[in-house]
C-alpha positions, 0 to 999 in steps of 0.5 A, a space after each residue: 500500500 505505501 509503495 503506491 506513494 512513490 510514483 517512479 520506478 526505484 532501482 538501487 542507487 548505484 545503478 542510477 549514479 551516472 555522470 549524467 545523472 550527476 551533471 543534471 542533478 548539479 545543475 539544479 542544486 546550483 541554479 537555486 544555490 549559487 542566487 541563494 549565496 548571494 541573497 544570504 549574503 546581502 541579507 547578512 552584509 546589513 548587520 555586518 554594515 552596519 557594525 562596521 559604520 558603528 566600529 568606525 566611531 570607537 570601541 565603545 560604540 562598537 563593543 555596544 553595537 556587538 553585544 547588541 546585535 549578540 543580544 538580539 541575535 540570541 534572543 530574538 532573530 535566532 528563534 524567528 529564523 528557526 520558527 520559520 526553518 518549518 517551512 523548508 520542510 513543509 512548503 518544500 514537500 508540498 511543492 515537490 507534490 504539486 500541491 501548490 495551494 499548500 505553500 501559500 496556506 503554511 505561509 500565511 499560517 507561519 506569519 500569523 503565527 510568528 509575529 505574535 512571540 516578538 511581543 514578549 521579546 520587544 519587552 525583553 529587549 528593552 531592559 536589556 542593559 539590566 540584564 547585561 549588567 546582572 551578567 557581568 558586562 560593562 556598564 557603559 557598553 549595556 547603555 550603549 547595547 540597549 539603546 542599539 537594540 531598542 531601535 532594532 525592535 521594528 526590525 524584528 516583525 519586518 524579519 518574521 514575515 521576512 522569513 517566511 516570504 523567503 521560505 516561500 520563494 525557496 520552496 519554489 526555486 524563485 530564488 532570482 527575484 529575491 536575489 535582484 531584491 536583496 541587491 536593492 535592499 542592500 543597496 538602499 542600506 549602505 547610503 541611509 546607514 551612512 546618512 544615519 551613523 555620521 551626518 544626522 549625529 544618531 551614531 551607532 543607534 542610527 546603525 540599528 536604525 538603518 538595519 529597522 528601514 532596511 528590512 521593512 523595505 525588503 518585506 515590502 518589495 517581497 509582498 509586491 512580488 509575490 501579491 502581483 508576480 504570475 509566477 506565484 499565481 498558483 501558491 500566493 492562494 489565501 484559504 483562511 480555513 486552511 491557514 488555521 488548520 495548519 497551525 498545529 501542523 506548522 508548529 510541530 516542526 517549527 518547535 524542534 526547528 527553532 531549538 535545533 537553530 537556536 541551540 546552534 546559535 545561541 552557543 556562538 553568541 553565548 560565548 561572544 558574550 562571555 568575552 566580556 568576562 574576560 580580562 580587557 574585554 572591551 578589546 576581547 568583545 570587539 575581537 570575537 564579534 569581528 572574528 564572528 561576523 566574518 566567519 558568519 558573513 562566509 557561512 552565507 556560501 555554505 548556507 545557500 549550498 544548504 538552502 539548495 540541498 533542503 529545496 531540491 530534498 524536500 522536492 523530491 521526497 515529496 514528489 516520490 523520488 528518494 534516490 534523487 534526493 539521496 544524490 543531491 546530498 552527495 553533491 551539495 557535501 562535495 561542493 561544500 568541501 571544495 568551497 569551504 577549502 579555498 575560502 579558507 586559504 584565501 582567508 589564511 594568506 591575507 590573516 595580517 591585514 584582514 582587521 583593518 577592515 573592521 578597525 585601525 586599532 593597532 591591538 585589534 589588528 593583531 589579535 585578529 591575525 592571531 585567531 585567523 588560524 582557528 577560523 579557518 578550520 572553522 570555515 571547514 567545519 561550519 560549511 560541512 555542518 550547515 549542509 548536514 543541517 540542510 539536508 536535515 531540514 528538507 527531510 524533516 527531522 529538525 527534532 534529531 538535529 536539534 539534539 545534535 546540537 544539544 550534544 555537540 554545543 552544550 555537553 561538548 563546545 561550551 564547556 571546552 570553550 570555558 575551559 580554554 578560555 578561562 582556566 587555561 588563560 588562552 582568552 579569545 583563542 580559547 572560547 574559538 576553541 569552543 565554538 570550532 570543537 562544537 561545530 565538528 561534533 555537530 557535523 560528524 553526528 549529523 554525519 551518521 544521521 544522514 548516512 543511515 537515512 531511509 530515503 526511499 521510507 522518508 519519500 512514502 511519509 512527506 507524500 502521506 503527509 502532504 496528501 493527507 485526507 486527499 489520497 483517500 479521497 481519490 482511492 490512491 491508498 
């Protein structure tokens, strides 16, 4: 009965493993990977403008920006982003299943159920310098956090809708329009956060301001696109029934996806925070972020390699073709490879004038060669897992990743950073040491997660899933 879900022939899968195979395949994954990097990285390149504008006015504003955006990072953005992450899963399968009115159904059903939660984390956010002082931070640099974050609020819905529209796009492999979007958006942010930072006297706050008008301006070019837009003539469908039926289907894997990316998250952010505890921690923060933000502003490359590789996944679960979808795994884990290889040699020759980029402070500079060495591994192994978490979410098992991550971040990377960091007196390398030792459990346990999945066993549940109620219906069971 369930071998009737899979509607093409099956056979084993080095039978069909042929260069041609191989090439075509190839072709798909990149044509939705390759616009995607670029959409990830114009989304990032926000923040990342905006912490560099703010570095340029001194290392307090941008030790207040970085532990702001760390903050907000962990508190708020994470949980959205990884709320959102559901839709990967169920838009994808129901793409790949041709059942079209589905996408703009858990779309809308992921808006309406988003929003919502940033309530509680606005109130949060606005005592947020009580909260860093509680923890340890300097008390000139939680003021200067809080007023940062306090303009970061309206950010914070634009980016719940945000991630769902971009969810649904995905889904589609509509990836060129959000691409042409994104360069728009990026383009329209450079000049207004200068505007903001350095000729309206705002300062850093006009930073987080420039951030708030940005993704706003995103959200809206989005909804025209998809409101007005043939390509979305069939998936754009509003059927308020349907939305509200999906809630509890969107939230059961929205729950496990938000863990699964916010206990990652959350690890990285922990300890930049925890380098304000350490001796010079104005200097150790600043560093960190830095170190952080660029190492982030490249896992933008992997990430849209991920983003392909959970698209074409989950297409093909749900259009009942589970040795496509194991092939696209080989090669979303090869391209990665070769990619995250030469980013790092790149990043390793240029190590001694890499900081300027961000400050022209002498000590900053060169704490920053110092630690180019772990980020570099850190490339590698931050590629590998983002991948493995892509090929996790397309087939829909955020609940083995986020306990995955549980193990390898919070038994394993904290405590190793702690350790480094502060008992053996290695400071900023010590705490990267933690997050590089973390991030290797992750994407060797993902490893083995994938490597013994049933593709053919995960293809028969999305199409069960997906159809659900209207195979019965047609007497397909």
């Amino acid at each position: 009965m369930d071998e009737a879900l899979l509607p093409k022939k099956e056979g084993r899968i080095w039978e069909i493993i042929t260069w041609e195979a191989l090439g075509e395949e190839f072709k798909k994954v990149s044509f939705v990977a390759a616009p995607f990097v670029a959409v990830a990285l114009s989304q990032y390149l926000l923040q990342v403008v905006s912490m560099m504008m703010a570095g340029h006015l001194g290392e307090l504003a941008l030790s207040g920006a970085a532990i702001a955006t760390s903050f907000c990072n962990v508190t708020g953005f994470s949980l959205l982003w990884g709320l959102c992450g559901a839709l990967e899963t169920l838009n994808g399968q129901a793409y790949g299943a041709m059942q079209y009115q589905k996408l703009g159904s858990y779309t809308y059903c992921a808006i309406i159920s988003t929003l919502p939660i940033c309530l509680p984390v606005c109130l949060l956010w606005m005592y947020m310098d009580k909260l860093l002082v509680l923890i340890g931070q300097d008390p000139q640099a939680a003021v200067v956090a809080c007023r940062y974050s306090m303009w970061l609020i309206p950010a914070l819905f634009a980016y719940a809708i945000l991630q769902s529209q971009v969810r649904f796009f995905q889904s589609q492999s509509l990836v060129l329009p959000m691409l042409f979007i994104s360069l728009a958006t990026l383009c329209f942010h450079i000049p207004v956060c200068w505007v903001l930072v350095f000729k309206s006297g705002l300062g850093n706050t006009g930073a987080a301001m420039a951030i708030s008008f940005s993704y706003w301006f995103n959200v809206i070019l989005l909804g025209l696109y998809m409101r007005y837009s043939s390509s979305c003539e069939k998936t754009r469908i509003l059927y308020l029934n349907d939305v509200i039926l999906s809630v509890k289907e969107f939230f059961q894997f929205a729950i496990p996806s938000a863990v699964m990316a916010c206990l990652e998250w959350w690890s990285f952010e922990i300890l930049v925070l925890m380098s304000g505890l350490l001796p010079n921690s104005k200097l150790e923060t600043s560093v960190l972020s830095i170190c952080l933000s660029s190492t982030s502003l490249h896992y933008n490359v992997p990430f849209g390699i991920s983003v392909a590789a959970s698209t074409r996944i989950a297409n093909e679960l749900g259009a009942g073709n589970p040795l496509t979808a194991q092939i696209n795994s080989f090669i979303v884990v090869a391209l990665t490879v070769v990619e995250t290889v030469i980013a790092s040699t790149i990043l390793f020759c240029c190590r001694h004038i890499f900081g300027y980029a961000y400050s022209n402070e002498k000590d900053v500079v060169n704490k920053v060669t110092e630690i180019v060495p772990l980020m570099c591994l850190s490339i590698i192994t931050d590629g590998l897992h983002a991948v493995a978490c892509g090929i996790v979410r397309g087939i829909g098992w955020q609940h083995i990743g986020a306990y995955a991550n549980l193990a390898a971040y919070y038994l394993i990377g904290i405590p190793a950073g702690v350790l480094c960091g502060f008992v053996l007196h290695l400071r900023g390398q010590g705490l990267w040491v933690g997050m590089l030792t973390g991030s290797s459990v992750q994407g060797i346990l993902l490893a083995f997660v994938i490597a013994f999945t049933n593709w053919k066993k995960q293809a028969i549940g999305a199409r069960k899933r997906v159809f659900q109620g209207t195979y019965a219906e047609n007497g397909l069971y």
